[in-house]
Structure formats: C-alpha cells, structure tokens
N, C-alpha and C positions, 0 to 999 in steps of 0.2 A: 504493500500500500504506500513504500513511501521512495518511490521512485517517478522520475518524469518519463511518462508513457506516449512513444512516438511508434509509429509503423512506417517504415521507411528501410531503405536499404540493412539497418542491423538484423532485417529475419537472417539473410543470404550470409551476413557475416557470423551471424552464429553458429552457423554450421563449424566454420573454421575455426569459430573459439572453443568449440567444445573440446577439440583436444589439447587445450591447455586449461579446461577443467576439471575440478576434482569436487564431488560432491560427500560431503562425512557428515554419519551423522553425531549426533551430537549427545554424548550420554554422560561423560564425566561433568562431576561441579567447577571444575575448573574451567572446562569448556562453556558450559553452558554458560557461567558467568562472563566472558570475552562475547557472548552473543547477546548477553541480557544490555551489556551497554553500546553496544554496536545499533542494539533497536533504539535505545535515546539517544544515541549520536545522529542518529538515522532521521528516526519522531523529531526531534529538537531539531533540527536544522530546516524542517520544512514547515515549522510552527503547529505541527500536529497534536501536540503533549505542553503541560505547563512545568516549569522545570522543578526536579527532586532534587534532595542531598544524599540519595544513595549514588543517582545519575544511572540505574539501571531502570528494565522493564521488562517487566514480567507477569505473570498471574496460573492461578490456578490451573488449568489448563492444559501446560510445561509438563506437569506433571503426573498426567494422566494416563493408562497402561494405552489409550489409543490417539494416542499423540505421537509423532515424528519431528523429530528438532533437526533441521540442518547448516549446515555452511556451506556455503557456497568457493571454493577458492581459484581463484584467477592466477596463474603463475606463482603458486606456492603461498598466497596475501590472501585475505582472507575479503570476501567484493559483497558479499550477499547472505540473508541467512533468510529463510522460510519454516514457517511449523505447518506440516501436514494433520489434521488430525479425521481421524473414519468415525464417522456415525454409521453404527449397524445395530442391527437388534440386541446383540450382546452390549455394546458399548452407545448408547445412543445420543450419550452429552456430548458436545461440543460450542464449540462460541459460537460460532452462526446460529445453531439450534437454540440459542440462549436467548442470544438477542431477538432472532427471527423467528421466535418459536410460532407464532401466529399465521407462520406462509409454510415450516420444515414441519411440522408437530404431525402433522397430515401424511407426511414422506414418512418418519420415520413409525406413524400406524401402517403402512404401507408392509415396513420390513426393506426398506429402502438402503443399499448402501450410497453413503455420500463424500464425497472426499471434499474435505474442508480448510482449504489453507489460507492462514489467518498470520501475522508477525513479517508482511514481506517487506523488506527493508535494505539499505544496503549502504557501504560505504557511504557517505556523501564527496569523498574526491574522485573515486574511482568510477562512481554513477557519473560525473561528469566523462570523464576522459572513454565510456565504453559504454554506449546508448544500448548494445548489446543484454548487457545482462539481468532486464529484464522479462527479454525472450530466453535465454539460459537457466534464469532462476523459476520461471513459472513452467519451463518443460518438465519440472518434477510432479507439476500439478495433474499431467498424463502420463508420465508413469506410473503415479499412485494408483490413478484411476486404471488402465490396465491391469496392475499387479491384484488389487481388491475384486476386479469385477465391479466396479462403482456403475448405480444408475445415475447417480445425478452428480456433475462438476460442479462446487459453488465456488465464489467469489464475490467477495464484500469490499466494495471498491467505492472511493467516493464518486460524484457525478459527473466529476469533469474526463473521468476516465473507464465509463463504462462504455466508450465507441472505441476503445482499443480491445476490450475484450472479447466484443461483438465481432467483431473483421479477423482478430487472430483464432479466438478458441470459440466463436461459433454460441457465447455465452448473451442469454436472454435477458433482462431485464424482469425483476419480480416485484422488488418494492421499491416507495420514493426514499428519500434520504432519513437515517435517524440517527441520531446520539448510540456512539460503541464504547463503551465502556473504555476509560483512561484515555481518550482521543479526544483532542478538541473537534474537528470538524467531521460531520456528519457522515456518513456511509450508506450504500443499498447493498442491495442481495442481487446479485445475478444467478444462473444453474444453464446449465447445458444437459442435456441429454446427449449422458457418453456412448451409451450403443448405439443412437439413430449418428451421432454426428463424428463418432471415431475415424470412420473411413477417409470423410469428406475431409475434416482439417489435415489428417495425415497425409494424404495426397498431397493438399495444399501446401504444408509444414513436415516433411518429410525425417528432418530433426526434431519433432518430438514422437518419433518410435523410440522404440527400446527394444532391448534383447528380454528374451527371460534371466538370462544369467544377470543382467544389470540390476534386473527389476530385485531378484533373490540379494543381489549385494547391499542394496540400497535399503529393502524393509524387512527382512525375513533376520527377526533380533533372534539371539542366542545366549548362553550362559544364563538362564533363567531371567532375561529380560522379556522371551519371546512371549509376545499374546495373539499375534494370529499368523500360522507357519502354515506353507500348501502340504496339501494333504498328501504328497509324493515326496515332500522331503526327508533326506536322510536321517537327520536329526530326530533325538527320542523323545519331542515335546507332543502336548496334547494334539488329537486331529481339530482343525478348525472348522465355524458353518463358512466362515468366508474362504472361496476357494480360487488361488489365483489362478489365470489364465498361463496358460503354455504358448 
C-alpha cells in the first residue's frame, strides 16, 4: 500500500529483475523486527501513519499461524516487505475480513479460500530508483493464490490506486473508501476471481507464474511452524483441507 503505482514499461523490466530477487520469509524476531520499521519508514514517508517512539509497525495479525511475513531483496538490500495472510475455513480471521467483514463475512460462509495481502511497503529510496518493484512484490500475491487454491485475490488499496490493480491483476472494485486500522488515509476492498481470471493475467503477465517447486519454497513452513503443507509432501506434518495445486 505504500508504494507509487505506475503501469508502464516496469511490467517488461520485471521480468529481468526477478533474477536478482530473492524472496525470504520472514520468521525470526530479529527479522521481523528490521520489517516492522521498514513499514514506518515506508507508512511515515508517504504521510500514511502519525509518528510513534517505538518507530515500528505492526499488529496482531504478524502473528497468526495463517499469516506469511516476507522480504523482498533486490541485490542482497532488503527493497520491499509484504504479509500474505489465507482466510479459509480453518483459519478464517484476517485484516481485510476484519475491517471488510460486511462484503468477506459472506465468502468466508461460503468456505471460500482468500488470499489477503495487507503491510505492502517498501524502501522509500529504492521505491524511487526501481518503479519495478511493485510489480515484483505483488507477484507473491499469485503465487499464494496458486499454491492455496484461493477463490478470491483481495486487495485493500486506497482510491487513487485501484486503476493499477484493475489493468494488472484483473482486480474489481467492492467497497468505497474506509478508515484501516493504524492508517491515516482511507482504503477499499478490491477481489478478483482467481480461477475465472488466472489464465487471462498470466498470458498477459507471464512473470507472475510460478513453479510448484517455488510455490513449496516460499509457503510450505517446516520445523513445527507448518499449518497448511500439500497433501503429497514428504514431510510428517498433518494432511491439510487446503490443497495446493501441482
């Protein structure tokens, strides 16, 4: 959310930055802390947040077993962080569901899975110098959705940048603008339907496919962090109802 969202030639250059990126997630407190103040270096710069004396940000959320924390790094520096987080039947809180409960509440009686990424943020020098990476940081947003099986992509985006999410990920328009929680300026709800419109953006954006292998490296946790592992993996974790795609 707190990046300047352009469509313009950085789809085409993404391509070519992806291999000098590195996407990790994000699990030690030391880490997570270098990302908690990267979001108010981020927040704070675009007048989004009123300032703290911790000078981090964070919330509940963070720390949810269906939550993804990542970094994004551009030649070894660390450019972008995003939080994935799945509403599914087992897990069905998340932030958008919180604030938008009155548009998802409906999806998630459904049985809906929803992939939720909410904390998008990133350097604010390096957001100048590489208009790129916020086509790099939001292609995690279709992976996730691939690896889950997700019906619906969401995106809470303020107004002035729900015609970049429309023309790249094919995402709709659901609510007008409201108060999010710790943000000063207001936000809506966008969703895509990821099975009707997978094909089409991919075609169109060919870098955001994935491997299966990427998709396993990226969300499939381990060491008793794991909470939903495909149902073919090696690993002696429980079977999940969420079953990624091959």
């Amino acid at each position: 959310m707190s990046l300047a969202l352009t469509v313009a030639k950085p789809v085409d250059r993404s391509i070519e930055l992806l291999d000098r990126v590195d996407y990790r997630l994000v699990e030690t407190p030391a880490d997570r802390d270098i990302i908690y103040r990267l979001r108010y270096r981020a927040y704070l710069n675009e007048g989004a947040i009123e300032t703290n004396r911790d000078h981090k940000i964070f919330d509940r959320f963070d720390d949810m077993p269906n939550s993804w924390i990542f970094g994004i790094y551009l030649d070894g520096a660390l450019a972008s962080s995003i939080r994935l987080s799945i509403s599914s039947p087992e897990h069905p809180r998340s932030p958008s569901v919180d604030v938008f409960n009155d548009y998802l509440q409906p999806e998630v009686d459904r049985g809906k899975v929803m992939v939720d990424p909410t904390r998008f943020v990133a350097d604010p020098e390096l957001a100048g110098r590489f208009p790129e990476l916020p086509y790099i940081t939001l292609r995690l947003c279709f992976v996730a959705c691939s690896f889950f099986n997700a019906d619906l992509g969401l995106a809470t985006v303020r107004a002035e940048h729900r015609s970049f999410y429309r023309r790249l990920f094919d995402h709709q328009p659901l609510s007008p603008p409201r108060r999010y929680p710790g943000l000063v300026k207001p936000i809506c709800l966008m969703a895509v339907d990821f099975p009707a419109s997978r094909e089409k953006v991919f075609a169109r954006y060919p870098y955001l496919r994935s491997s299966y292998f990427e998709r396993r490296m990226l969300f499939e946790r381990r060491a008793g962090a794991a909470t939903l592992v495909p149902t073919n993996s090696p690993f002696s974790f429980a079977r999940p109802s969420i079953v990624p795609r091959s």
